[in-house]
VMD Tcl script that builds the backbone (N, CA, C; Angstrom):
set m [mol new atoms 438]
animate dup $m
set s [atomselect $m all]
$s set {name element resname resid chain x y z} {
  {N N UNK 1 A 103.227 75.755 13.253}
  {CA C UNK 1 A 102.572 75.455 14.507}
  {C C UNK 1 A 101.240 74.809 14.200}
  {N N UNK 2 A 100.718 73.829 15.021}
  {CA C UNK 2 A 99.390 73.056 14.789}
  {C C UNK 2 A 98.773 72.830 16.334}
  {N N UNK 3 A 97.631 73.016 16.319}
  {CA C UNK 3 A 97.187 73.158 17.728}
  {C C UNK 3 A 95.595 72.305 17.462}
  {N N UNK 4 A 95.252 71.564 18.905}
  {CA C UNK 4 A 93.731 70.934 18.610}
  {C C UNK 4 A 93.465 71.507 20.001}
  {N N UNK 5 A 92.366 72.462 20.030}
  {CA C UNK 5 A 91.515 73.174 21.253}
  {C C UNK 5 A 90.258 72.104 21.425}
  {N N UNK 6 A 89.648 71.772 22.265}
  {CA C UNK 6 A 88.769 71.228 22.257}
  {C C UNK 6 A 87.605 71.770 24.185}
  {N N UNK 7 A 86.989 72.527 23.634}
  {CA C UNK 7 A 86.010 72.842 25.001}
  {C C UNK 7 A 84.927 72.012 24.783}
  {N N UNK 8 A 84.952 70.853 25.562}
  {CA C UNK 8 A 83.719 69.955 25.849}
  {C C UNK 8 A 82.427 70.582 26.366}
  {N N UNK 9 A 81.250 70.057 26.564}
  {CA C UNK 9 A 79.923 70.504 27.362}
  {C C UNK 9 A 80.491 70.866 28.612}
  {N N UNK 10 A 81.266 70.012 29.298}
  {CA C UNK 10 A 81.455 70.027 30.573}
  {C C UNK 10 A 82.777 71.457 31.076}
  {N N UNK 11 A 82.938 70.905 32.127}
  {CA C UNK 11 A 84.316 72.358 31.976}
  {C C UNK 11 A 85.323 71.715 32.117}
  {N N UNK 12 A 85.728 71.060 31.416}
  {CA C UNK 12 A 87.274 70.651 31.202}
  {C C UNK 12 A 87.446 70.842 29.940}
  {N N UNK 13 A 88.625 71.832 29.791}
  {CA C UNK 13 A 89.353 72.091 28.442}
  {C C UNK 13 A 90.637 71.542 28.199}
  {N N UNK 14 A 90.948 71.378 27.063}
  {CA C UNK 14 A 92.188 70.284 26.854}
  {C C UNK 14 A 92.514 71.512 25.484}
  {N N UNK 15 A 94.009 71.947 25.572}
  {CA C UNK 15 A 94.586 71.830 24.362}
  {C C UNK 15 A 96.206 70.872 24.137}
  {N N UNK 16 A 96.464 70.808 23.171}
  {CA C UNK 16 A 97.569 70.108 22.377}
  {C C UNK 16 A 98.710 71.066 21.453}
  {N N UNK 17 A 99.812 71.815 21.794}
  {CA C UNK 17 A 99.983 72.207 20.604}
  {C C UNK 17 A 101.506 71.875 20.220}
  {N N UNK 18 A 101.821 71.680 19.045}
  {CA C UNK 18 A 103.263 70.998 18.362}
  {C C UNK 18 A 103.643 72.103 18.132}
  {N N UNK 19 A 104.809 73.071 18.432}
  {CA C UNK 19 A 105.795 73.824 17.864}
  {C C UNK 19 A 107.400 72.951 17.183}
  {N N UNK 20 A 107.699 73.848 16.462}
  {CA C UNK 20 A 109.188 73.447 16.016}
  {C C UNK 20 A 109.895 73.902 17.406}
  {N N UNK 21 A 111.390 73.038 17.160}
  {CA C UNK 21 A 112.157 73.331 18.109}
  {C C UNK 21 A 113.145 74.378 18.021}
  {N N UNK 22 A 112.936 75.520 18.709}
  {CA C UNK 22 A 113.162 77.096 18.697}
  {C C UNK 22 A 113.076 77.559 19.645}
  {N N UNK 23 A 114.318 78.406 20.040}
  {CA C UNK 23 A 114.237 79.411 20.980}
  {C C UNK 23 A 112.852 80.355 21.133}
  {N N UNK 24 A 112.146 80.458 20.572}
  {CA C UNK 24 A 111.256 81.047 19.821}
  {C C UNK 24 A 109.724 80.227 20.645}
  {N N UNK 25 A 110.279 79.143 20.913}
  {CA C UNK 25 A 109.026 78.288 21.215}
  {C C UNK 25 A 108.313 78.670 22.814}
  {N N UNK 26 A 109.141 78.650 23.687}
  {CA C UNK 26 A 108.945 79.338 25.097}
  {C C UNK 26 A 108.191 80.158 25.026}
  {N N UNK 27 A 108.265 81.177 24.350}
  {CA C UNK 27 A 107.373 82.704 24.777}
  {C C UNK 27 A 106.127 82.780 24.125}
  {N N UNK 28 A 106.127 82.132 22.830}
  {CA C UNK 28 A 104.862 81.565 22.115}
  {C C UNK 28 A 103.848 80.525 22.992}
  {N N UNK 29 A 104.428 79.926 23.456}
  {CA C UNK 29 A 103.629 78.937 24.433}
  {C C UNK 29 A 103.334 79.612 25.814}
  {N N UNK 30 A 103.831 80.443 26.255}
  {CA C UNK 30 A 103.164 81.001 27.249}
  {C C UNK 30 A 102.598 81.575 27.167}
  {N N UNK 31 A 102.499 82.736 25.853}
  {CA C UNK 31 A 101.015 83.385 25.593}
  {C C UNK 31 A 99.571 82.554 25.572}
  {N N UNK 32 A 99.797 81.335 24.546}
  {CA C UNK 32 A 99.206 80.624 24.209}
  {C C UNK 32 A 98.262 80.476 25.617}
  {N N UNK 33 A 99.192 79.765 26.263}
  {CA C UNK 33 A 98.114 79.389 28.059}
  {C C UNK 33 A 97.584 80.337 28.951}
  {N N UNK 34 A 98.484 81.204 28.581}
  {CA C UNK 34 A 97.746 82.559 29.059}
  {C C UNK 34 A 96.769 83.160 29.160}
  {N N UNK 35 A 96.836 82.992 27.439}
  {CA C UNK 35 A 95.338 83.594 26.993}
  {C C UNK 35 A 94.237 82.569 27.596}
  {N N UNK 36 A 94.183 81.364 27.155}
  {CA C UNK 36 A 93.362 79.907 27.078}
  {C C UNK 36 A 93.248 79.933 28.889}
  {N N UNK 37 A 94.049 80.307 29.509}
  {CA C UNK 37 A 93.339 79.724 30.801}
  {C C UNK 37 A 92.356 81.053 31.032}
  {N N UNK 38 A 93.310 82.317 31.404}
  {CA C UNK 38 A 92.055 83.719 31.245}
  {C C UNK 38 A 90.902 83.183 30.664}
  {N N UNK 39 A 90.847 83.049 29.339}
  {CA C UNK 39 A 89.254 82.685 29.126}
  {C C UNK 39 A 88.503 81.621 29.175}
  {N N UNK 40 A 89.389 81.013 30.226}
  {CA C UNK 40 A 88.656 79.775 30.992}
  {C C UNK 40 A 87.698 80.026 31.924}
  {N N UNK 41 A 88.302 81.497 32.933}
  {CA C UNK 41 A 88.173 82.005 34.218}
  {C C UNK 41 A 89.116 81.418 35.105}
  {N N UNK 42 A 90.179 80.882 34.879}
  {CA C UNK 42 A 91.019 80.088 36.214}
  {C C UNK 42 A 91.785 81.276 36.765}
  {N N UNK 43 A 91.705 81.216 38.215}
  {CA C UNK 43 A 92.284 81.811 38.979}
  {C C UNK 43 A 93.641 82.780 38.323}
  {N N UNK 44 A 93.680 83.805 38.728}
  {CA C UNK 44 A 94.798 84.630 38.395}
  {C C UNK 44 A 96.216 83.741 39.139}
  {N N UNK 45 A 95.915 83.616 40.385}
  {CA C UNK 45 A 97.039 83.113 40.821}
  {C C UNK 45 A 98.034 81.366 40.146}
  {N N UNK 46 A 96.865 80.971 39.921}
  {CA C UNK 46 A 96.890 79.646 38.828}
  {C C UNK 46 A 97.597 79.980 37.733}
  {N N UNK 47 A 97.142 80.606 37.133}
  {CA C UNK 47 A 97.309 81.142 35.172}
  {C C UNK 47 A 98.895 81.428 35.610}
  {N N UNK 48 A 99.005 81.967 36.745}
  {CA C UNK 48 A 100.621 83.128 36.774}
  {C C UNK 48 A 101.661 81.921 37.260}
  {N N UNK 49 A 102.168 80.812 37.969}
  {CA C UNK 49 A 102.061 79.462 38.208}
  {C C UNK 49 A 101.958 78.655 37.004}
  {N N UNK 50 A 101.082 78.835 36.414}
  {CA C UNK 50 A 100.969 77.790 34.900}
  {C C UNK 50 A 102.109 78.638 33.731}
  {N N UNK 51 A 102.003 79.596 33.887}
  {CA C UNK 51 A 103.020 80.096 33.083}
  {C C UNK 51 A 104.341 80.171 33.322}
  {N N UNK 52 A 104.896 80.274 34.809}
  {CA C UNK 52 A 106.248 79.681 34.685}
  {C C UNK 52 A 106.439 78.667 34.876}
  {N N UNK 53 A 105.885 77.597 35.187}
  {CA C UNK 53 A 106.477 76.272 35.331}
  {C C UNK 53 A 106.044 75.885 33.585}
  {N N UNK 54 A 105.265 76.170 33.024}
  {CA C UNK 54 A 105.194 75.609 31.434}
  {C C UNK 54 A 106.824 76.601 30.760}
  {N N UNK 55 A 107.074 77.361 30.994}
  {CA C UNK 55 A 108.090 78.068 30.471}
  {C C UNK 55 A 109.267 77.349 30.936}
  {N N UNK 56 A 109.580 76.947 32.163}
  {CA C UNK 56 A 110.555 76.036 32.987}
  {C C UNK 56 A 110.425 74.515 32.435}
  {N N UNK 57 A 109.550 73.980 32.209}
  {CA C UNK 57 A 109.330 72.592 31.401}
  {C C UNK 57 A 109.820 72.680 29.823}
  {N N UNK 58 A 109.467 73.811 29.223}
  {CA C UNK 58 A 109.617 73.957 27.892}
  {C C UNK 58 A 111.267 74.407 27.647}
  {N N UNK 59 A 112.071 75.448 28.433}
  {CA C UNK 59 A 113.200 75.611 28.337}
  {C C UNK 59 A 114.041 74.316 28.605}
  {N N UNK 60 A 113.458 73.503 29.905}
  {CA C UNK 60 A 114.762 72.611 29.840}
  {C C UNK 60 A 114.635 71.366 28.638}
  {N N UNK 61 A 113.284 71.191 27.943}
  {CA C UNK 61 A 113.997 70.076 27.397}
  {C C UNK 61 A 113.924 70.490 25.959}
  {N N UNK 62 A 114.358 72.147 25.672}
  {CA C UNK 62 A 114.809 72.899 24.527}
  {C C UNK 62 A 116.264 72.460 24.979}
  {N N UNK 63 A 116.761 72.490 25.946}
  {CA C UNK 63 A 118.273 72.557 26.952}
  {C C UNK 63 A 118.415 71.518 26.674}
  {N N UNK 64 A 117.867 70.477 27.205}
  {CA C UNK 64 A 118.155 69.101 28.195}
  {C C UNK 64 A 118.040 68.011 27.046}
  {N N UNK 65 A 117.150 68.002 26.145}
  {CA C UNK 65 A 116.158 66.791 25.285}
  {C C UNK 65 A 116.457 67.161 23.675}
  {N N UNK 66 A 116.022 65.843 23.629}
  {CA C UNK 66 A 115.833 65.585 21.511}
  {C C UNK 66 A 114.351 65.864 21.318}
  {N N UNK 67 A 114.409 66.758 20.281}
  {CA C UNK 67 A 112.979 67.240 19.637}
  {C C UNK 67 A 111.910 65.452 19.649}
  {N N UNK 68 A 111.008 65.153 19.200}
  {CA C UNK 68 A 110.121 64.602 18.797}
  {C C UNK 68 A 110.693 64.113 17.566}
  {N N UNK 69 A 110.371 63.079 17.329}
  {CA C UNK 69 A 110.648 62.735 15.835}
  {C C UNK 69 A 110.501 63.271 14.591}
  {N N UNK 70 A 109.554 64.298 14.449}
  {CA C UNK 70 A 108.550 65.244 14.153}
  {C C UNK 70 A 109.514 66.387 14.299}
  {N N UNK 71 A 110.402 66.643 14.878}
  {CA C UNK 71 A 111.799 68.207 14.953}
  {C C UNK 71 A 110.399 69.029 16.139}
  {N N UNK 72 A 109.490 68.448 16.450}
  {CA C UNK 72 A 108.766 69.871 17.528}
  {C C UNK 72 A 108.796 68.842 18.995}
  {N N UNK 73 A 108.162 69.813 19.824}
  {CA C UNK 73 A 108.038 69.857 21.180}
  {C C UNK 73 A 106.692 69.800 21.085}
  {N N UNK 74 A 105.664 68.728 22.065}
  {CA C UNK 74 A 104.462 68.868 21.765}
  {C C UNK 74 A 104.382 69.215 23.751}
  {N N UNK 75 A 103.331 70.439 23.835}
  {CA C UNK 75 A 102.839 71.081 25.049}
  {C C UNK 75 A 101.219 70.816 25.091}
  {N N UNK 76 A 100.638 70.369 26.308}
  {CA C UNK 76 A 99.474 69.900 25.894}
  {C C UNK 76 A 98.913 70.873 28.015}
  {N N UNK 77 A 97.796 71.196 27.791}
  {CA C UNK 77 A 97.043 71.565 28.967}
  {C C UNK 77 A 95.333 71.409 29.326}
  {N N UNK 78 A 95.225 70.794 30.502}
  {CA C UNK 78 A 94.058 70.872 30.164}
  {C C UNK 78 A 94.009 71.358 32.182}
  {N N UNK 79 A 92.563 72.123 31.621}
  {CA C UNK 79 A 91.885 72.100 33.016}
  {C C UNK 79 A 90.247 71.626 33.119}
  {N N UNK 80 A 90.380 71.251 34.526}
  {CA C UNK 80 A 88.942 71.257 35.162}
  {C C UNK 80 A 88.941 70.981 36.613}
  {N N UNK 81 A 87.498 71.946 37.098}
  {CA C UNK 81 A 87.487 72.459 38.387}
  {C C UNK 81 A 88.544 73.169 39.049}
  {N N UNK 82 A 88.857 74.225 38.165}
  {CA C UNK 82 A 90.277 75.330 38.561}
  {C C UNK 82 A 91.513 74.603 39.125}
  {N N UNK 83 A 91.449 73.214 38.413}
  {CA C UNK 83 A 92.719 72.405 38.734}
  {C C UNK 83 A 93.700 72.762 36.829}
  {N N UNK 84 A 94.644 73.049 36.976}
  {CA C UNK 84 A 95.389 72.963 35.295}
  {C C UNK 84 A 96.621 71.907 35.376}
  {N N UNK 85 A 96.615 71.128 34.571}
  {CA C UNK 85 A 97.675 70.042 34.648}
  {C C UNK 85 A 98.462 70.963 32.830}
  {N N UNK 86 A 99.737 70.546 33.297}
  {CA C UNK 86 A 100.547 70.856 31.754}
  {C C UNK 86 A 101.528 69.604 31.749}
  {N N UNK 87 A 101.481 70.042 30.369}
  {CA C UNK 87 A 102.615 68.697 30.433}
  {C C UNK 87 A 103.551 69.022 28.946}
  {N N UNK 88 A 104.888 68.630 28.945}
  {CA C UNK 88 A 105.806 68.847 27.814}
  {C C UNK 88 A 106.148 67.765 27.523}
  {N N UNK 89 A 106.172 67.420 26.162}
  {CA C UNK 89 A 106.800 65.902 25.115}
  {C C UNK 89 A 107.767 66.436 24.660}
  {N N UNK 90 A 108.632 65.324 24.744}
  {CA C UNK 90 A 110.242 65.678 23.656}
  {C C UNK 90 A 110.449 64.357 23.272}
  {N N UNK 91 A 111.703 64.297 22.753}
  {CA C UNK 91 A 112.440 63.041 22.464}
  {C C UNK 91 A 112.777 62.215 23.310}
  {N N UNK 92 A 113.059 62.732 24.874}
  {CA C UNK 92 A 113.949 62.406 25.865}
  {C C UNK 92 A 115.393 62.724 25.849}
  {N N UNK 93 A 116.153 62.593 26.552}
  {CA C UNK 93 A 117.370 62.835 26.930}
  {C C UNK 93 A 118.121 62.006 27.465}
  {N N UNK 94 A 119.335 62.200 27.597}
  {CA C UNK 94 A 120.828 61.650 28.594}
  {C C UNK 94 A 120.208 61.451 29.940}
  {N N UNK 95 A 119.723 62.345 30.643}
  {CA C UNK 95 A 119.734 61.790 31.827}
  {C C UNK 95 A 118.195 62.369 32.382}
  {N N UNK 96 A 117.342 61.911 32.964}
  {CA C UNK 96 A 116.099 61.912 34.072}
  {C C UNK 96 A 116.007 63.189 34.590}
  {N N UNK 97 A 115.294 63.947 33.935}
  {CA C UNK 97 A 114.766 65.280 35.106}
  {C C UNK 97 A 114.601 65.115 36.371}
  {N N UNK 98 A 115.353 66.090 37.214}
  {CA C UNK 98 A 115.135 65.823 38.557}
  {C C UNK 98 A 115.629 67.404 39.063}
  {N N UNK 99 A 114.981 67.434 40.041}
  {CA C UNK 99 A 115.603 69.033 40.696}
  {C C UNK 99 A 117.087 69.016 40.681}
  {N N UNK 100 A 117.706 69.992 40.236}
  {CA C UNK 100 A 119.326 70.274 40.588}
  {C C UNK 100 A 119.731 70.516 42.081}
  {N N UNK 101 A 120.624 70.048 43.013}
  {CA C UNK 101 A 121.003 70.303 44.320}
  {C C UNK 101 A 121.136 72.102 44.163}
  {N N UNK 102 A 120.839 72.475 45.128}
  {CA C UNK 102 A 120.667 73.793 45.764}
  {C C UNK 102 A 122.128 74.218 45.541}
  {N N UNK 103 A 122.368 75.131 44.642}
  {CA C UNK 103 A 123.578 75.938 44.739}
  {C C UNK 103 A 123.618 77.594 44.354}
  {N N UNK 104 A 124.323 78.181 45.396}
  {CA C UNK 104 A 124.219 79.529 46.071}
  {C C UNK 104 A 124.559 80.406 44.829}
  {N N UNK 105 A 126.005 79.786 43.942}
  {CA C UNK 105 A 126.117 80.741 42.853}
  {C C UNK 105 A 126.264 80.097 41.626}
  {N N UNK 106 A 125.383 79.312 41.521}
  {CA C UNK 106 A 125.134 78.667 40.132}
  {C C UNK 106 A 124.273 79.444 38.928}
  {N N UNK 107 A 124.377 79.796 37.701}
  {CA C UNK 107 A 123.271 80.302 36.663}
  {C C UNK 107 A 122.688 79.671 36.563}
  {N N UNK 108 A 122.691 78.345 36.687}
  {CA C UNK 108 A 121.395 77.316 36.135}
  {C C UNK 108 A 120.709 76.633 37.212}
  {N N UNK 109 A 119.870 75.669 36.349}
  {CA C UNK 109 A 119.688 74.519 37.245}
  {C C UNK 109 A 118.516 74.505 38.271}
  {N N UNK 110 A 117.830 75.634 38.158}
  {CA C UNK 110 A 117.294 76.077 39.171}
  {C C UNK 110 A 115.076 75.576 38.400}
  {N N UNK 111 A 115.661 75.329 37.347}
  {CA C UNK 111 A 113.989 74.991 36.638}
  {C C UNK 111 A 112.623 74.237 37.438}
  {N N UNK 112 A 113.387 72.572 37.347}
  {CA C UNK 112 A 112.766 72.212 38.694}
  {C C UNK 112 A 112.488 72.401 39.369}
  {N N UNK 113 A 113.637 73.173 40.270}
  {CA C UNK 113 A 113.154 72.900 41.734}
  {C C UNK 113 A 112.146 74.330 41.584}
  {N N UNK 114 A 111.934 75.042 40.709}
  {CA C UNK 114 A 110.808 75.812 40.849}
  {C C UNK 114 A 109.704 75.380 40.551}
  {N N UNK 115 A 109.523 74.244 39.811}
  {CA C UNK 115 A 108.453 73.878 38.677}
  {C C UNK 115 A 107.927 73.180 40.591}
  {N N UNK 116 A 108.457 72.262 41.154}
  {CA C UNK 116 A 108.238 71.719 42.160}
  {C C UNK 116 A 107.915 72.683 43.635}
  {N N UNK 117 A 108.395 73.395 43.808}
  {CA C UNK 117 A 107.440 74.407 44.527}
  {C C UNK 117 A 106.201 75.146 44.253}
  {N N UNK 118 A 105.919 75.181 42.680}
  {CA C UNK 118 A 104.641 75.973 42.439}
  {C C UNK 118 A 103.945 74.910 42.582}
  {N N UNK 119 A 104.131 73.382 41.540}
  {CA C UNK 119 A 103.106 72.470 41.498}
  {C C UNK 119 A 102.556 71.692 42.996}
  {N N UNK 120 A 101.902 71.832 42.714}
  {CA C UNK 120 A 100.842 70.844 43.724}
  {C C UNK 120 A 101.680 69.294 43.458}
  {N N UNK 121 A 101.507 68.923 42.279}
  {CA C UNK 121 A 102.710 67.426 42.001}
  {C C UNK 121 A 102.942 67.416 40.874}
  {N N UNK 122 A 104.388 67.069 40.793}
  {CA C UNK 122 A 104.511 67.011 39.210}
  {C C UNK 122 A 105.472 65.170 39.275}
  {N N UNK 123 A 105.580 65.232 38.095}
  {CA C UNK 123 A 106.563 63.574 37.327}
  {C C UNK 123 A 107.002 63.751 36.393}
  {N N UNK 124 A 107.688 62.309 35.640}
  {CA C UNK 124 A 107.830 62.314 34.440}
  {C C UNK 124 A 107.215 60.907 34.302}
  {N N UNK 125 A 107.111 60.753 32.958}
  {CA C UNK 125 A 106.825 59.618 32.119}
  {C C UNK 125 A 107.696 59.138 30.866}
  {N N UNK 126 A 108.032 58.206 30.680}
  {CA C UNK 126 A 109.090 57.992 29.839}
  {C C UNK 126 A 108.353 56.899 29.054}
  {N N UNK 127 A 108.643 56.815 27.713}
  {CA C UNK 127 A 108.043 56.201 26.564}
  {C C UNK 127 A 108.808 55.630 25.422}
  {N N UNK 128 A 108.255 54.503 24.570}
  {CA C UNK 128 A 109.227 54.324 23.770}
  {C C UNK 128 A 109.314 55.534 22.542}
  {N N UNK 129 A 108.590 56.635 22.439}
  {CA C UNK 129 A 108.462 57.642 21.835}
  {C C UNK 129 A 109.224 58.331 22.278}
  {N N UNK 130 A 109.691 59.062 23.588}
  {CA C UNK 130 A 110.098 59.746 24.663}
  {C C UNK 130 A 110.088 60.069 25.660}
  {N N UNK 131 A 109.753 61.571 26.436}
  {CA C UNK 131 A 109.687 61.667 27.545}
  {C C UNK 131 A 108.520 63.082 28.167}
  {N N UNK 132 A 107.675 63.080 29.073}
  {CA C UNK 132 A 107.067 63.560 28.849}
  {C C UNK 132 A 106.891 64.112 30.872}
  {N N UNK 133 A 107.069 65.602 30.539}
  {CA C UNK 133 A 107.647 66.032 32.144}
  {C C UNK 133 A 105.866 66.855 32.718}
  {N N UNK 134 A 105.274 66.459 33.346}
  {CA C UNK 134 A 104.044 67.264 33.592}
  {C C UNK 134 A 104.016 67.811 35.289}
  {N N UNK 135 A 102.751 68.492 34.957}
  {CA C UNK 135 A 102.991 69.056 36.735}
  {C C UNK 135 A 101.327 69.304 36.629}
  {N N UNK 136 A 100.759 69.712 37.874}
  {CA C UNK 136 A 99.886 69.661 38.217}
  {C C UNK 136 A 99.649 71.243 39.068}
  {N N UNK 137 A 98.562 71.917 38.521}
  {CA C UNK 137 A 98.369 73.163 39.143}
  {C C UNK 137 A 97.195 73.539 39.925}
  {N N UNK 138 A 97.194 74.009 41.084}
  {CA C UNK 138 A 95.683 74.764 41.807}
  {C C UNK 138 A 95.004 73.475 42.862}
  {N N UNK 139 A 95.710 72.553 42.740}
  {CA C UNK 139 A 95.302 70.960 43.315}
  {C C UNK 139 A 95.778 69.899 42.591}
  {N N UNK 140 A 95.557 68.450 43.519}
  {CA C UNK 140 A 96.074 67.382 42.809}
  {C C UNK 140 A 95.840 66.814 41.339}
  {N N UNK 141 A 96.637 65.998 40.886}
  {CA C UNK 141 A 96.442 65.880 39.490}
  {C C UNK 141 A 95.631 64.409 39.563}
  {N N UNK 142 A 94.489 64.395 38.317}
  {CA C UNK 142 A 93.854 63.601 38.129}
  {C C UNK 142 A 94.297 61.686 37.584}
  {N N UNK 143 A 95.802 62.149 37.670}
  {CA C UNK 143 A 96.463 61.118 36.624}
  {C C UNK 143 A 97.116 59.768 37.903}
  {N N UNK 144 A 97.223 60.449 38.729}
  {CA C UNK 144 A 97.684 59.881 39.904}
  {C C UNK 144 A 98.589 58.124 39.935}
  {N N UNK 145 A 100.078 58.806 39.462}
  {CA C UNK 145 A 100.756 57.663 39.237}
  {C C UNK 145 A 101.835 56.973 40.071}
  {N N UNK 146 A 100.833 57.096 42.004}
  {CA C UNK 146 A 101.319 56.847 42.513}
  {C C UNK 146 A 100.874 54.997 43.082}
}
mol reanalyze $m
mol bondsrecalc $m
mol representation Tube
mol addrep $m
């Protein structure tokens, strides 16, 4: 694992961190933000929100996606003004993240459309590197790629 923390003068914190690709990687990364937003001070209700939709981003494209060229998943977060944006890198995949249609007795499928009810807004971005699924927490996102 390799991680770059960086707390500026100001209050926006940014981290970066590369795990291998592992079942293993999900629950490690949610501590990770856990901790880092708590000792940010961001809202309890935020932090709890940032942790399942980063867990829902990180499972599907353990599921869905090709590692990084690199064999890891890079998870990157930053906040400022009790806004937290996250975002997950992979390889990309077969087909475009998008909410799964609503079904009553399905096991899956259900990631999205949660990641999209907690976030304030989320997207993707697609690259000649890969693909990169983010969301936006506590208010709008600063990236605005509308």
């Amino acid at each position: 694992m390799s991680d770059d923390f960086a707390r500026p003068a100001d209050p926006e914190a940014v981290r970066t961190v590369r795990m291998g690709w592992s079942a293993q990687t999900a629950p490690r990364i949610r501590r990770l933000l856990v901790e880092d937003l708590r000792a940010l001070g961001v809202g309890e209700e935020v932090v709890d929100d940032a942790e399942i939709v980063i867990a829902e981003l990180v499972a599907n494209a353990l599921r869905h996606a090709r590692p990084l060229t690199d064999g890891s998943v890079r998870v990157r977060w930053k906040t400022k003004g009790g806004v937290v944006e996250v975002e997950v890198s992979d390889g990309g995949g077969p087909s475009v993240p998008r909410p799964a249609p609503q079904a009553l007795w399905s096991t899956s499928g259900r990631g999205l459309r949660i990641v999209r009810s907690l976030a304030h807004e989320w997207g993707v971005l697609d690259d000649k590197g890969g693909r990169t699924v983010w969301a936006s927490l506590g208010g709008p996102s600063r990236r605005r790629t509308h």
